[in-house]
C-alpha positions as CSV (number, residue, x, y, z in Angstrom):
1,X,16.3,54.0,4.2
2,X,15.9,53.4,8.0
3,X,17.5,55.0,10.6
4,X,17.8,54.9,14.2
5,X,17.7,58.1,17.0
6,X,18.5,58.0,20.4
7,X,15.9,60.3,22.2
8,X,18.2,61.1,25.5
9,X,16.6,64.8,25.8
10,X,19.0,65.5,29.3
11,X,22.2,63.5,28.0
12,X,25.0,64.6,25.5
13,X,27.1,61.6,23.6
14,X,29.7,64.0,21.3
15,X,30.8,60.6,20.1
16,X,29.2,60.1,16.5
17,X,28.9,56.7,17.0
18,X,26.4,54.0,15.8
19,X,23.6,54.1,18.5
20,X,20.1,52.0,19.2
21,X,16.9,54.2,19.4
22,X,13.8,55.8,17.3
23,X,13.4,54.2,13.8
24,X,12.5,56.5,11.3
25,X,13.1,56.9,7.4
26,X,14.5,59.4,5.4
27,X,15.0,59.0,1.7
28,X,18.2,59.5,0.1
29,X,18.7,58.4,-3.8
30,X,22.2,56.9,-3.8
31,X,24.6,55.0,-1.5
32,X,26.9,58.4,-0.7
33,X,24.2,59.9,0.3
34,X,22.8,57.4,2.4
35,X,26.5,57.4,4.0
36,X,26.5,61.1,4.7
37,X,23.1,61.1,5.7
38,X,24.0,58.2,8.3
39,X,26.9,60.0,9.5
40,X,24.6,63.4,10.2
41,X,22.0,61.8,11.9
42,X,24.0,59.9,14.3
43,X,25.8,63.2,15.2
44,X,24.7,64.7,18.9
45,X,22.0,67.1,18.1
46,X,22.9,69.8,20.3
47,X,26.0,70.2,18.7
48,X,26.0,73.7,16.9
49,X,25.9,74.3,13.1
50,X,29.5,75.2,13.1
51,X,30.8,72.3,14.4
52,X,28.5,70.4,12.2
53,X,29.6,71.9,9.3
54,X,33.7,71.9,10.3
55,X,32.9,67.9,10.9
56,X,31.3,67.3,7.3
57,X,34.1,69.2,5.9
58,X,36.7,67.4,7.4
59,X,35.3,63.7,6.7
60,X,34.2,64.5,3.1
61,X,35.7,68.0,1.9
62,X,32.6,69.8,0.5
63,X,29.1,70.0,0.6
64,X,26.2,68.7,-1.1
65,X,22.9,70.1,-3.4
66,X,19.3,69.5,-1.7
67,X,17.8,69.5,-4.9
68,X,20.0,67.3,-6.8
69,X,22.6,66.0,-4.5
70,X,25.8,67.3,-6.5
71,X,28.8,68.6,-5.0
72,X,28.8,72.2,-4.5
73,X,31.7,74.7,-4.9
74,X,32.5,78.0,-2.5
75,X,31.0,80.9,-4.1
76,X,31.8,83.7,-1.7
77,X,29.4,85.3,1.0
78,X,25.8,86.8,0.7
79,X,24.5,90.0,1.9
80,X,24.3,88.6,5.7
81,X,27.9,87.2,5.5
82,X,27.3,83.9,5.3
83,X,29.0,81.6,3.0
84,X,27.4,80.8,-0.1
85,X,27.8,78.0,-2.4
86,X,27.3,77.1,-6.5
87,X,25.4,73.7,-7.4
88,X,28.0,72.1,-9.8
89,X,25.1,70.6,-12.1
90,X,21.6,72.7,-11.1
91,X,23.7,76.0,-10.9
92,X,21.1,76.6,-7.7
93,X,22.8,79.1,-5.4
94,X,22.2,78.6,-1.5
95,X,24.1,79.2,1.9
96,X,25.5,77.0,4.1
97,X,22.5,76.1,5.9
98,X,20.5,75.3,2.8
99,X,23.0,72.6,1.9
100,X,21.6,68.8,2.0
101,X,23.9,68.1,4.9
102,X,22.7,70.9,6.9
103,X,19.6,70.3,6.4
104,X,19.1,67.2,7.1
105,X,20.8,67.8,10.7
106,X,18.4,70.8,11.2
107,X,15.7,67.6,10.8
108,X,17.5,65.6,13.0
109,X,17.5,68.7,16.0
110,X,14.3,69.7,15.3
111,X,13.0,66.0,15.8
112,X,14.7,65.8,18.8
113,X,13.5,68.5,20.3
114,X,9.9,67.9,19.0
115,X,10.7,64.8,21.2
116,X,11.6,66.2,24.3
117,X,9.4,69.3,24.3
118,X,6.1,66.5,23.7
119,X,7.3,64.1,26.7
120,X,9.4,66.1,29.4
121,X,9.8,69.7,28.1
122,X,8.8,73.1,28.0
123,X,9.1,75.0,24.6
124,X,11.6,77.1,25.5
125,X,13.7,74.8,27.3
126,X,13.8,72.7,24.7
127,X,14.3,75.1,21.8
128,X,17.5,76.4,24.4
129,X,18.8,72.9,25.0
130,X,18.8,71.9,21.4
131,X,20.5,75.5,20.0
132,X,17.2,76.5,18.4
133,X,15.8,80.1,17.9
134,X,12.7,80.0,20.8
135,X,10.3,82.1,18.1
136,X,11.6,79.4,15.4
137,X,10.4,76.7,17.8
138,X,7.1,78.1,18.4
139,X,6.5,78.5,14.3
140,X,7.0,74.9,13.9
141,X,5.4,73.5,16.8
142,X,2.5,75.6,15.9
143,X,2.7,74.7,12.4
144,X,1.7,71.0,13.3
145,X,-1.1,69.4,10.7
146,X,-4.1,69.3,11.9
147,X,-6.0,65.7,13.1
148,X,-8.5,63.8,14.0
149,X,-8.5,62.2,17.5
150,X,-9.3,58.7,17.2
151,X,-7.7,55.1,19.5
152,X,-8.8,51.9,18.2
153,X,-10.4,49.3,20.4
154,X,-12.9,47.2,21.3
155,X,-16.5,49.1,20.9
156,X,-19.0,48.7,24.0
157,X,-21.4,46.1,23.2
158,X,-24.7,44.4,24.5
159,X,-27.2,41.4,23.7
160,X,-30.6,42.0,24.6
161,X,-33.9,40.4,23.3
162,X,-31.9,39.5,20.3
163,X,-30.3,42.2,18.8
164,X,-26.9,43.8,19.2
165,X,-26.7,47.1,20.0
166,X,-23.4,49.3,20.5
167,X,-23.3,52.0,23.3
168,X,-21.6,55.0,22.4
169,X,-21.4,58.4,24.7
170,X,-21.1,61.2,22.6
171,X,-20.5,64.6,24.3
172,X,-18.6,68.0,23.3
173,X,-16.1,70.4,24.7
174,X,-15.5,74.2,23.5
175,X,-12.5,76.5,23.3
176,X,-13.6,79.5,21.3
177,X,-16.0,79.1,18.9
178,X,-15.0,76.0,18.0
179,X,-15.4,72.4,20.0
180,X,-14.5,68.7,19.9
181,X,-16.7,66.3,19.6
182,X,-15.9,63.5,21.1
183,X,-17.1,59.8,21.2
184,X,-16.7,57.0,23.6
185,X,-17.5,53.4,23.5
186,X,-15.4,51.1,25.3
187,X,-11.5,51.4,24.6
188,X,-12.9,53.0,21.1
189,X,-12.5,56.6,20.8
190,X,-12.6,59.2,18.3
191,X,-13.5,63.0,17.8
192,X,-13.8,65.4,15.5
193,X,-13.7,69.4,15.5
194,X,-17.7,71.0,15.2
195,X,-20.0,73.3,16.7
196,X,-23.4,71.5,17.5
197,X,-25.2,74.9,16.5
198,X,-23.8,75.5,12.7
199,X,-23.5,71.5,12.5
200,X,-20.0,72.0,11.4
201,X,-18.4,68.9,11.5
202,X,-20.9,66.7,12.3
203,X,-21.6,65.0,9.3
204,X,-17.3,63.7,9.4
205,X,-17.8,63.1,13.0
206,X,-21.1,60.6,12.8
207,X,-19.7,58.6,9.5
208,X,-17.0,58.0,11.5
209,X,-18.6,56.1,14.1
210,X,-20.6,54.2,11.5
211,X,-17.2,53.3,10.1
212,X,-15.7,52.0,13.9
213,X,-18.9,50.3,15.2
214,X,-20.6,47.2,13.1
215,X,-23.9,46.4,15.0
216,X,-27.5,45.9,14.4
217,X,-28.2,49.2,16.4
218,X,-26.7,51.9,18.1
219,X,-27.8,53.3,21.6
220,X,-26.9,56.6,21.8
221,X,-26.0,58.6,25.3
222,X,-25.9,62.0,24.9
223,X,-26.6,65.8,26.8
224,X,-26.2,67.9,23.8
225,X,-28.7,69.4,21.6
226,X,-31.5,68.6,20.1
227,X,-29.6,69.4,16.7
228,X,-27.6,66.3,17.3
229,X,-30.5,64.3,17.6
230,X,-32.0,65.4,14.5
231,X,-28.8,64.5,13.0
232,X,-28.9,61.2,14.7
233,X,-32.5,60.5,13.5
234,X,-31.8,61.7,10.3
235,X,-28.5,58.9,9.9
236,X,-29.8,55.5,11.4
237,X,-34.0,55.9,11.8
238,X,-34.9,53.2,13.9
239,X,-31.4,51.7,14.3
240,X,-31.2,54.0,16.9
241,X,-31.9,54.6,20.6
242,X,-31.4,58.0,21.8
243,X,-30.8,58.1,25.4
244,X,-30.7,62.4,26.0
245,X,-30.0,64.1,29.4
246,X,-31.8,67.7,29.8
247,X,-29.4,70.5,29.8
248,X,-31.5,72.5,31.4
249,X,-32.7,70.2,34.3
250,X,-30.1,68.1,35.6
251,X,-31.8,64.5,36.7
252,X,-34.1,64.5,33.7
253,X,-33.7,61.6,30.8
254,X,-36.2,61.1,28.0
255,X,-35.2,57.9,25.7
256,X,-36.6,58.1,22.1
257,X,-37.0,54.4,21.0
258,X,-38.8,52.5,18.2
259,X,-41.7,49.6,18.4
260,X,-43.4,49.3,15.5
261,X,-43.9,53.0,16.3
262,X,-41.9,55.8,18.3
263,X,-42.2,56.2,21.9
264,X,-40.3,58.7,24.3
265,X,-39.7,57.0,27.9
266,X,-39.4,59.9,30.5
267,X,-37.8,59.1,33.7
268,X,-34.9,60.4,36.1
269,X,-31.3,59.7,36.3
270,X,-31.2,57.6,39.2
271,X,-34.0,55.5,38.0
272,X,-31.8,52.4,38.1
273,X,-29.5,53.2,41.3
274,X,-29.7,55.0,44.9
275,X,-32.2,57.8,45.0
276,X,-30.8,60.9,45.4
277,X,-31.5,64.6,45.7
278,X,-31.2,66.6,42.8
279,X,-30.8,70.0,42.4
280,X,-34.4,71.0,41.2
281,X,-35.8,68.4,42.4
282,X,-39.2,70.1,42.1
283,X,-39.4,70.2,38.2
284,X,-38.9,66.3,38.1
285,X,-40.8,63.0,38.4
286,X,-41.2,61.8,41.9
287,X,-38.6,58.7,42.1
288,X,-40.0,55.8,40.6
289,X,-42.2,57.4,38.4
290,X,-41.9,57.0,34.4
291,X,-43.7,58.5,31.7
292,X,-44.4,57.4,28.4
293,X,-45.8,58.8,25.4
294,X,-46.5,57.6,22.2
295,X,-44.4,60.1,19.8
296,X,-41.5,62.0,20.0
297,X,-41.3,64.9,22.7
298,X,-39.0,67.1,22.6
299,X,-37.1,68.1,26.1
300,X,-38.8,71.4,27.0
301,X,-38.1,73.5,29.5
302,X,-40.6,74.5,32.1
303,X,-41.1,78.2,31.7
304,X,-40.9,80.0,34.5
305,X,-42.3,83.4,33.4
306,X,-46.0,81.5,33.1
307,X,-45.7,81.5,36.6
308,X,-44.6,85.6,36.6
309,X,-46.7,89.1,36.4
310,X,-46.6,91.0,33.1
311,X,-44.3,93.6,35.5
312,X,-42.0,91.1,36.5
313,X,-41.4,90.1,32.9
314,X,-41.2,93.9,31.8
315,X,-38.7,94.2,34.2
316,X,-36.5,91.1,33.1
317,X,-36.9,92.2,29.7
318,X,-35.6,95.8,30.4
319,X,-32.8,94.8,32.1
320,X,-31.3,92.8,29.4
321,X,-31.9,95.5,27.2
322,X,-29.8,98.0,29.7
323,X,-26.9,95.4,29.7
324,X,-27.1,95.0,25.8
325,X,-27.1,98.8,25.2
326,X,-24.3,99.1,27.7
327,X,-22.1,96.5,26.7
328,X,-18.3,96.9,25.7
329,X,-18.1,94.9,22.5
330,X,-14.5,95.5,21.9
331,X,-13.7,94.0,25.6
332,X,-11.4,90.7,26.0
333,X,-13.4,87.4,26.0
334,X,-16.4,86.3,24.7
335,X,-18.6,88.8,25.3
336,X,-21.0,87.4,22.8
337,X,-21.7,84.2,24.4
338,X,-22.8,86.6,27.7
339,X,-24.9,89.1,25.7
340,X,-26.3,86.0,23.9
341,X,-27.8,84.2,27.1
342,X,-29.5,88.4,28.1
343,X,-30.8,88.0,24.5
344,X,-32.9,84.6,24.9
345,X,-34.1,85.7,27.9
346,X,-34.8,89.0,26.4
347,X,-36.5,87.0,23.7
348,X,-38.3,84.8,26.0
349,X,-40.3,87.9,27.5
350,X,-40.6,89.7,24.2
351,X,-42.9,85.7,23.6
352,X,-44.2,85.6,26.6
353,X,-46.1,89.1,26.5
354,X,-46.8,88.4,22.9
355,X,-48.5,85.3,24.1
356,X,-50.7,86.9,27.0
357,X,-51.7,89.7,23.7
358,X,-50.1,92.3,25.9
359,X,-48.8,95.6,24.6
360,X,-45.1,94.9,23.6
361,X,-44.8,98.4,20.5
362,X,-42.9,100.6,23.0
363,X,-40.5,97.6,23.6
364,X,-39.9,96.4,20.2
365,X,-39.6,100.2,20.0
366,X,-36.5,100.2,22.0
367,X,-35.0,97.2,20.9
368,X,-34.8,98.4,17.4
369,X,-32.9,101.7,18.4
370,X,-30.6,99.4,19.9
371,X,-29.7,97.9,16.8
372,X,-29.9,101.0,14.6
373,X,-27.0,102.6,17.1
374,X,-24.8,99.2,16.6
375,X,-25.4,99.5,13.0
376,X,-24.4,103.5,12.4
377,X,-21.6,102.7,15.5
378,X,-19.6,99.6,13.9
379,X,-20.5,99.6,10.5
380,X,-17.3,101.5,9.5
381,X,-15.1,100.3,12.3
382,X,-11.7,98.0,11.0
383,X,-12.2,95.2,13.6
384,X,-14.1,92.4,12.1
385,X,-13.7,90.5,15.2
386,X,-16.3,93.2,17.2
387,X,-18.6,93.3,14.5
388,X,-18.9,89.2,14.4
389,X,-19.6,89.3,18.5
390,X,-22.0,91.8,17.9
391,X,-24.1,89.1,15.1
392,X,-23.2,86.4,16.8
393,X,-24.7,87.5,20.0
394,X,-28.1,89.0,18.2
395,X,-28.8,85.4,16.4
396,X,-30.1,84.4,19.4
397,X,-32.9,87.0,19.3
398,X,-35.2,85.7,16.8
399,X,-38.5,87.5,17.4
400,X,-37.0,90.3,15.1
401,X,-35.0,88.3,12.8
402,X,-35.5,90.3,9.5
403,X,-34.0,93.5,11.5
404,X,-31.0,91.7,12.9
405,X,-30.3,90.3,9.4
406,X,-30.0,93.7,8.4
407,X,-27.5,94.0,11.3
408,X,-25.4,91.5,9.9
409,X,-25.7,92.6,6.1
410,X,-24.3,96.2,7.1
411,X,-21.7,95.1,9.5
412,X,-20.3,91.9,8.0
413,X,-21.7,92.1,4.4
414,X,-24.0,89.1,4.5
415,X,-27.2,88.8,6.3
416,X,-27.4,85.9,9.2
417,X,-27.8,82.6,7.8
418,X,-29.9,79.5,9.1
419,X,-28.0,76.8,10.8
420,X,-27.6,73.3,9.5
421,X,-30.0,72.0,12.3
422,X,-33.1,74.3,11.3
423,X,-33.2,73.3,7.7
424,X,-35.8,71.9,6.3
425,X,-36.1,68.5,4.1
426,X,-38.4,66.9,2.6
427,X,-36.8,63.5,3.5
428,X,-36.9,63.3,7.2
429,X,-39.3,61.1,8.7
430,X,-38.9,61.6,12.4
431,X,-38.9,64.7,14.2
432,X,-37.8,65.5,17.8
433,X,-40.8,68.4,17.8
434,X,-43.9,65.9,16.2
435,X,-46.7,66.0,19.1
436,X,-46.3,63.5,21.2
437,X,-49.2,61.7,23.6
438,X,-49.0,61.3,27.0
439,X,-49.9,57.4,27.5
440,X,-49.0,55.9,30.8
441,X,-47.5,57.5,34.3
442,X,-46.5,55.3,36.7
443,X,-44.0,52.4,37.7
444,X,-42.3,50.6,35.3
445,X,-44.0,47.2,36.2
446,X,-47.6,48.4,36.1
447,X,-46.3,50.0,32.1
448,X,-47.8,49.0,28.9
449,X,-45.1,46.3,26.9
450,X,-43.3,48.8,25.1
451,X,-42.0,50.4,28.8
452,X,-41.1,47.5,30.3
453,X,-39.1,46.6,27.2
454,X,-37.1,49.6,27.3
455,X,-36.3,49.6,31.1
456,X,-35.3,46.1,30.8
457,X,-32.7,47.1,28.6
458,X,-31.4,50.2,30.4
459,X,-31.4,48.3,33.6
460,X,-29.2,46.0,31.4
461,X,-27.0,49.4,31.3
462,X,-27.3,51.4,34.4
463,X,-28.6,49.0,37.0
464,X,-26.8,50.4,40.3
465,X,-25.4,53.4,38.2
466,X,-27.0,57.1,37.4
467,X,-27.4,58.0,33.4
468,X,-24.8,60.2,32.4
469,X,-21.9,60.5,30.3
470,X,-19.2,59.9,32.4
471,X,-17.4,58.2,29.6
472,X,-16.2,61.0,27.7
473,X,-16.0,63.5,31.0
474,X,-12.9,61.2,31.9
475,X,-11.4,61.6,28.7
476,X,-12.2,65.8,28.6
477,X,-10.7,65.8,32.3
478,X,-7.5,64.3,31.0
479,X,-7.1,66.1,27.6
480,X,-8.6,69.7,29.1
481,X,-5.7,71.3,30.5
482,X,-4.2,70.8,27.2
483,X,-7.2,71.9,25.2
484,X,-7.6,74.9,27.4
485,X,-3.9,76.2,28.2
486,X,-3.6,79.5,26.7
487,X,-5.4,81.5,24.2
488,X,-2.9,81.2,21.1
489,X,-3.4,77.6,20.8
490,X,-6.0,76.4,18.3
491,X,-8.0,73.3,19.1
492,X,-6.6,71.3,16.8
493,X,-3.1,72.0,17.6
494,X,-3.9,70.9,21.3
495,X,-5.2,67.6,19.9
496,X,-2.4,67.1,18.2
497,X,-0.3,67.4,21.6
498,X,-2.2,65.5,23.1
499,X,-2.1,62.5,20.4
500,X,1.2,62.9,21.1
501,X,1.3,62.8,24.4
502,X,0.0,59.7,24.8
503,X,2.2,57.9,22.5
504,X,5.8,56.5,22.7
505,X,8.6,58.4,21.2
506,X,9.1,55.8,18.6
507,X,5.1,56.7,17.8
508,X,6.0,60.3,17.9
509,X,8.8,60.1,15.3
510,X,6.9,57.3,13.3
511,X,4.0,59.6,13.3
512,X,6.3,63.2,12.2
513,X,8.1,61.0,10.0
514,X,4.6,60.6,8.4
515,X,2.6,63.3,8.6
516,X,5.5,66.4,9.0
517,X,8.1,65.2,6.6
518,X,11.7,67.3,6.5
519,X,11.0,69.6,3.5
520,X,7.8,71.0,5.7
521,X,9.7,71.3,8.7
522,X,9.0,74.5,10.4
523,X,6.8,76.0,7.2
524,X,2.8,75.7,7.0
525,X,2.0,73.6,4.8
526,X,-0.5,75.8,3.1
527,X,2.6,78.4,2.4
528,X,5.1,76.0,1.0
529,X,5.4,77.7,-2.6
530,X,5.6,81.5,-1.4
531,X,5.6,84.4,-3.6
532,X,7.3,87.9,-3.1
533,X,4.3,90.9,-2.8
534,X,5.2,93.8,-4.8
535,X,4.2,97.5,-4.0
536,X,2.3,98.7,-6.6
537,X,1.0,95.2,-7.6
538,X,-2.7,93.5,-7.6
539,X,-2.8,89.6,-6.6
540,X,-5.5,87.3,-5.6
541,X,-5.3,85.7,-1.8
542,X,-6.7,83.5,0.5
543,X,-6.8,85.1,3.8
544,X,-7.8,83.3,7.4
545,X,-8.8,85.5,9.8
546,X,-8.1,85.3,13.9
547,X,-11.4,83.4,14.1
548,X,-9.9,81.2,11.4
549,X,-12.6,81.9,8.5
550,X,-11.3,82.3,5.1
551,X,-11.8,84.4,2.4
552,X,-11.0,85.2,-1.3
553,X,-9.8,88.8,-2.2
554,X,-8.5,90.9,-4.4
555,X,-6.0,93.5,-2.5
556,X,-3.5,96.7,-4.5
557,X,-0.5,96.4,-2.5
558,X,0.4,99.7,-1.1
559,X,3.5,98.8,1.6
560,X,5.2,96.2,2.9
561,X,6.3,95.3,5.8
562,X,8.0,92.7,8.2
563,X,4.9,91.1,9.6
564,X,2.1,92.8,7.5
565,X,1.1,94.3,4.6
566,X,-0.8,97.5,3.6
567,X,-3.0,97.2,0.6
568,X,-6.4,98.5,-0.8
569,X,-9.1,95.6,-0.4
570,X,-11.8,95.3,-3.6
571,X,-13.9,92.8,-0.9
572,X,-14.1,95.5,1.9
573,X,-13.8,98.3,-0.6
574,X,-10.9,100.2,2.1
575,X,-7.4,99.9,2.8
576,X,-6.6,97.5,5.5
577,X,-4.1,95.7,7.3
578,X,-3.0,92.1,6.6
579,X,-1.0,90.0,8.9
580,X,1.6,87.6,6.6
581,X,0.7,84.6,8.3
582,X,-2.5,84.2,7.6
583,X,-2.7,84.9,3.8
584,X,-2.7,81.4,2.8
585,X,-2.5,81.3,-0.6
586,X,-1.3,84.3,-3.8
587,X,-2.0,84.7,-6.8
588,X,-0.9,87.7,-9.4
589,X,-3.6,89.2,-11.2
């Protein structure tokens, strides 16, 4: 069945008349049905349940089964006063607002307000204008499915010396822990949630672009880690052209490219446009000057503790080790992500001493107190959360990796694993890191063949333009204050907004009608068969925790409670606290 809505968000129409709006479908198994369901849904939504329900009486004198659509009879009141009813054919007890005709208009509200909360409204103004409960509101609209950001379009194409190559800006965003990444070519877009250091996400992300773009190669333009260009390499080989902006020195671009062998082009960002300044000018090429090496080189930074005393580098490496001793690890914010930047640098001038053979015992001395006090501090603390800043920030510390493994074995119960990126296997055949040979510095027009093919085919690209990745800036500009607004909000519930956001209403109900249908409505959809927990009983759950990581374990519940439950955990071995909406799944044992 199809019906129509109106979406008038600031209007009222107590007339249930036929109206002209929003198609969308709801499935009803017989023609009486179909006629009460088409009565309901053309009924103003912010009417009350009351009236609703006096209306429906009045047309049709009783109300009708959810589950099997039979007439129900009165059968008194429940414990909350509200009137129950007795399923003629299932014998299924419910209340009133249970019944298929009140459900159904509950759909029809919450749609509506969906609607006018996505294009014009606030939450709680629209949860207020439409009648609804503000924290029932927020439990649906934060109970939206998760997606993948994708618009179709034409891909961003060009011809040179023959071959068709696609141009695709690839670039990532972060709330969290978590990030989008997100790729751009032409009016083609598409995303996917990842971290570039785990690799999470990356594998979905990059057979999704070989799904969208169909050419002979791909030209790649990027400013993210080397990781990703592994991955790259390891995907399409030669099919691919990698162009890769330093993150450390803004103006620097090497291009890894294949002619009958692999060369890396090294050259500056305005090497195809106006000259400018740049902000460390000093560490790059003088303008008009490329370098080309036969090989891959990695993008290394120039170290600037070569350049430093041993005392200076003591000094750098004690003060890090101050503000990692002193550091609240239970404060607001990611204090992991600031410790972890002290770390490296701490980490750097641990290397850099070892390298000059200096004396560095009394130093590793002191950093391994350091993380004997976190250990005996937080190893029988509740909060899991502190504990995981604490490993997360010391994985960046890899001179002592063995020790901070330890770390993570007694506070989180594993020890620190290696990411996806640092893995080893036996079937790559191009590495960012293989030695590379300096072969030619100059002008492009004085370059051996293989440079002048290459710049003809970025000047192709960028001639009168800088290299960067302006493509999917635009895009994180216009999707950012969504993405970032407030710290409840998960990453993919802001894409889902957004998607939403830029579509009609008739997309927005067309796409709910799809992907949310009414027996979800306001329930995760991981929680839809719910069981009751029993003091005194044992069951098996699947529990997410705030950093969204799940987990199997066997609890003893002890007490429950509105919100949470108190029960003895077998994984941790303690009692501890567990917060209803996140155990995902049960299971008695």
């Amino acid at each position: 069945m199809e019906y129509r809505i109106d979406y008038q968000p600031t209007g009222r129409n107590l007339n249930p008349g036929k109206s002209s709006g929003i198609r969308w479908n709801l499935n009803a198994p017989n023609q009486e049905m179909q006629d009460r369901s088409g009565y309901i849904l053309r009924m103003d939504p912010m009417l009350d349940y009351d009236s609703i329900a006096s209306m429906i009486m009045e047309k049709y004198g009783n109300f009708s089964c959810r589950f099997c659509y039979s007439p129900l009879v009165m059968d008194g009141k429940n414990g909350s006063g509200t009137k129950e009813f007795l399923c003629t054919k299932c014998r299924r007890k419910m209340s009133l607002y249970n019944t298929f005709e009140l459900v159904t208009f509950r759909y029809r509200k919450e749609l509506t307000a969906f609607l006018s909360y996505i294009h014009s409204s606030s939450s709680e103004g629209s949860a207020s204008l439409y009648g609804l409960g503000v924290d029932l509101f927020n439990e649906m609209r934060m109970s939206l499915p998760d997606i993948h950001y994708s618009r179709n379009g034409e891909p961003d194409t060009v011809e040179y010396d023959g071959t068709r190559y696609g141009i695709v800006t690839i670039d990532m965003m972060y709330k969290g822990h978590k990030g989008l990444m997100l790729g751009v070519s032409g009016d083609m877009k598409f995303g996917n949630l990842g971290n570039e250091d785990s690799g999470e996400g990356m594998d979905e992300f990059f057979n999704l672009l070989d799904e969208q773009i169909h050419t002979d190669k791909i030209i790649f333009l990027m400013d993210m880690k080397m990781s990703v260009a592994h991955k790259i390499l390891e995907k399409w080989n030669d099919r691919a052209i990698i162009i890769l902006q330093s993150h450390r020195t803004w103006g620097d671009v090497f291009v890894y490219f294949h002619r009958e062998e692999w060369f890396t082009l090294h050259l500056r960002t305005d090497a195809f446009s106006t000259v400018t300044v740049k902000r460390d000018e000093s560490s790059l090429l003088p303008p008009g000057v490329m370098e080309l090496y036969s090989g891959l080189k990695g993008v290394t930074h120039r170290n600037p503790m070569r350049r430093m005393s041993e005392d200076e580098i003591r000094k750098i490496a004690h003060n890090c080790l101050d503000q990692v001793r002193t550091v609240d690890w239970s404060a607001k914010g990611r204090v992991d992500f600031v410790m972890a930047a002290k770390l490296r640098d701490l980490n750097a001038s641990l290397k850099e001493l070892e390298r000059r053979k200096s004396d560095t015992e009394s130093l590793i001395k002191e950093i391994s107190e350091v993380l004997s006090e976190l250990k005996e501090g937080y190893r029988k603390r509740i909060n899991r959360s502190v504990k995981k800043k604490i490993v997360n920030a010391w994985r960046s510390f890899p001179m002592l990796r063995e020790r901070v493994s330890d770390l993570s074995l007694a506070l989180l119960g594993e020890p620190i694993k290696d990411s996806p990126g640092s893995k080893k296997t036996g079937e790559r055949s191009v590495r960012i890191s293989d030695p590379a040979r300096l072969i030619y510095k100059g002008p492009a027009a004085d370059g051996p063949q293989e440079m002048k093919w290459i710049t003809g085919l970025l000047f192709n690209m960028f001639s009168g333009k800088e290299i960067t990745t302006n493509a999917c800036e635009g895009t994180f500009g216009n999707m950012g204050t969504l993405i970032r607004s407030g710290r409840s909000i998960l990453l993919e519930r802001a894409l889902t907004k957004n998607m939403l956001h830029s579509g009609s209403p008739e997309e927005t109900v067309a796409w709910f009608n799809e992907n949310y249908p009414m027996n979800d409505m306001g329930r995760r959809a991981e929680r839809n068969h719910r069981r009751k927990l029993i003091a005194g009983k044992r069951y098996k759950i699947t529990y997410q925790d705030r950093s969204t990581v799940k987990t199997e374990r066997i609890i003893d519940v002890r007490e429950r409670k509105r919100k949470y439950i108190i029960a003895y955990c077998h994984l941790r071995n303690a009692v501890r606290t567990f917060k209803r909406s996140r155990i995902k799944s049960i299971e008695p044992v």
